[in-house]
C-alpha positions as CSV (number, residue, x, y, z in Angstrom):
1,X,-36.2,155.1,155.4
2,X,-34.4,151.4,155.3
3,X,-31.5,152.6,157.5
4,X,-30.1,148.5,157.7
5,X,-30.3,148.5,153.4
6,X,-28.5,152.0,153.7
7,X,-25.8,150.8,155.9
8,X,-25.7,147.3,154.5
9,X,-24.9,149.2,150.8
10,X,-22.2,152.1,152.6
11,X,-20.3,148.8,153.9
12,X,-20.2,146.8,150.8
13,X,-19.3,150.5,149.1
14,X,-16.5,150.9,151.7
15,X,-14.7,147.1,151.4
16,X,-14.1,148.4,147.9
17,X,-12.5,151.4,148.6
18,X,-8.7,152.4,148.9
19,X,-7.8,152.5,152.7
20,X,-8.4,155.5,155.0
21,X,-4.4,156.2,155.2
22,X,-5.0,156.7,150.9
23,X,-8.0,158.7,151.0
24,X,-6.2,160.9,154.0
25,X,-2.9,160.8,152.5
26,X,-4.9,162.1,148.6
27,X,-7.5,164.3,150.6
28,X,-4.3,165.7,152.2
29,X,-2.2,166.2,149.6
30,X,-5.0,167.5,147.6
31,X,-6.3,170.0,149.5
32,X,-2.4,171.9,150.2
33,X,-1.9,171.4,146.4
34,X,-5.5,173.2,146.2
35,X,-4.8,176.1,148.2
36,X,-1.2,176.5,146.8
37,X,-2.7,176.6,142.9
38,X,-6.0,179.3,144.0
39,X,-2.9,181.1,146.5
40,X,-0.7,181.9,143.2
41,X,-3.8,182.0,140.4
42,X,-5.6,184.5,143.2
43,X,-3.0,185.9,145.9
44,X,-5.1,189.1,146.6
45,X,-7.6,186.9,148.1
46,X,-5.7,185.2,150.1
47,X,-4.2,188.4,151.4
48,X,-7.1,189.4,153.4
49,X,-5.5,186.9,156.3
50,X,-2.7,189.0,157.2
51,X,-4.2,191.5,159.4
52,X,-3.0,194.8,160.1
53,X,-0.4,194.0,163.0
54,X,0.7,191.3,161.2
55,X,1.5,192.9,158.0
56,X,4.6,194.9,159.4
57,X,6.2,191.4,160.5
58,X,7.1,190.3,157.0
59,X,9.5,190.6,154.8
60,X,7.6,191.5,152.0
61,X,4.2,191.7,151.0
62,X,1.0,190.6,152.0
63,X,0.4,189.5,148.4
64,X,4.1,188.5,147.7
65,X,3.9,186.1,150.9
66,X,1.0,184.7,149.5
67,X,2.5,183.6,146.4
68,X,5.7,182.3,147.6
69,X,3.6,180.1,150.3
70,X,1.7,178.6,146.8
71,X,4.6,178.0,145.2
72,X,5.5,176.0,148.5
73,X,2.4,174.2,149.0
74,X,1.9,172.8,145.4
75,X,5.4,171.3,145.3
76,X,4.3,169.9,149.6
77,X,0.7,168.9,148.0
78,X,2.0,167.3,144.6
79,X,4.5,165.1,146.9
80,X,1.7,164.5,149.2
81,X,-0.3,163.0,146.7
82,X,2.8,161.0,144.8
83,X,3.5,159.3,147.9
84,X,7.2,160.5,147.4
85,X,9.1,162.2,150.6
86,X,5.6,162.1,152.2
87,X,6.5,162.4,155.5
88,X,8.2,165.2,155.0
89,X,5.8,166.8,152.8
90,X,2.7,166.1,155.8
91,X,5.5,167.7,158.4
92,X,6.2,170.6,156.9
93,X,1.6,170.9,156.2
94,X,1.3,170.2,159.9
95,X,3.3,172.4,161.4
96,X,2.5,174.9,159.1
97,X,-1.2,174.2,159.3
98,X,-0.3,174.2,163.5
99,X,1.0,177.8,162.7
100,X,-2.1,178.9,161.2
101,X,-4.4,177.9,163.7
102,X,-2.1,179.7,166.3
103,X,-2.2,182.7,164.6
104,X,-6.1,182.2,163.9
105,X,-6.7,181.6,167.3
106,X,-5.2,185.0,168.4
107,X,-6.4,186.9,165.6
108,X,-9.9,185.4,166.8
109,X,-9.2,186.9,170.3
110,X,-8.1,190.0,169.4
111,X,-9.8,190.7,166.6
112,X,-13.8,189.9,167.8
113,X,-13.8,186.8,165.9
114,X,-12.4,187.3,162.9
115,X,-11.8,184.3,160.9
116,X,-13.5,181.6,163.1
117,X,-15.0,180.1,160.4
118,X,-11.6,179.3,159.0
119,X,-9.9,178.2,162.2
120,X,-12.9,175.8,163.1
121,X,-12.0,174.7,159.4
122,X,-7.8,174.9,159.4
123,X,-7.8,172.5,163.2
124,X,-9.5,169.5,161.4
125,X,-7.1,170.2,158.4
126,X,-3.8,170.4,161.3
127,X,-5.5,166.6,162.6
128,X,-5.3,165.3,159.0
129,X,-1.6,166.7,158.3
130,X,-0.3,165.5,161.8
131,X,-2.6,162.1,161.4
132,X,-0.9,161.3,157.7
133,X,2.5,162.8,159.8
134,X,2.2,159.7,161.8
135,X,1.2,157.5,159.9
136,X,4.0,157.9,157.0
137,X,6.4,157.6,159.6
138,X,5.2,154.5,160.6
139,X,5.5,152.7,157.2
140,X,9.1,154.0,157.1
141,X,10.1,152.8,160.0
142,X,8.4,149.2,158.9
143,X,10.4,149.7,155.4
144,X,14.0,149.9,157.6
């Protein structure tokens, strides 16, 4: 395989693309607006991450919580992607997707490795919120 021709064609491919703080900001923004839409079209699924112990610690339903948080997250994930109050939007995804690890994480420890798949998934997710955090903060405080 011609890996120079491959690599020649990925770097004449990637000097017409939008910038990496675009695709993160859209991949961002996309995904939480994602979850939010599947979270109120399916909240049963979604349900399944409130384990036992949990369940007792909110306020209303497993399924309930699940629909509010969509509700939530495609207003976060549509602002995300409109470039409008981003760096609120990303704070509130990366502290919330922080959160969720956390709880993952402990979940994972207590209960033999449940969800692992989806923590090894929601900590690259966290970097990308906190990383598009950062990076909308820095373009307002150029814009002041």
């Amino acid at each position: 395989m011609d890996f120079e021709g491959v690599s020649r064609r990925l770097s004449s491919l990637a000097t017409r693309a939008p910038s990496p703080t675009i695709l993160a900001r859209l991949g961002l923004g996309l995904m939480v607006f994602a979850a939010g839409v599947h979270k109120l079209l399916d909240p049963l699924a979604w349900s399944v991450y409130v384990v036992d112990w949990l369940a007792p610690w909110l306020v209303i339903s497993p399924v309930a919580f699940m629909l509010v948080n969509g509700v939530l997250e495609v207003g976060f994930g549509a602002a995300i992607v409109a470039d409008r109050y981003t760096a609120f939007a990303s704070a509130v995804a990366a502290v919330s997707l922080t959160a969720t690890c956390l709880y993952l994480l402990l979940v994972f420890f207590l209960e033999a490795g449940l969800f692992g798949d989806v923590l090894a998934r929601d900590i690259g997710l966290a970097g990308l919120a906190w990383a598009v955090l950062v990076q909308s903060l820095r373009e307002d405080s150029r814009e002041n």
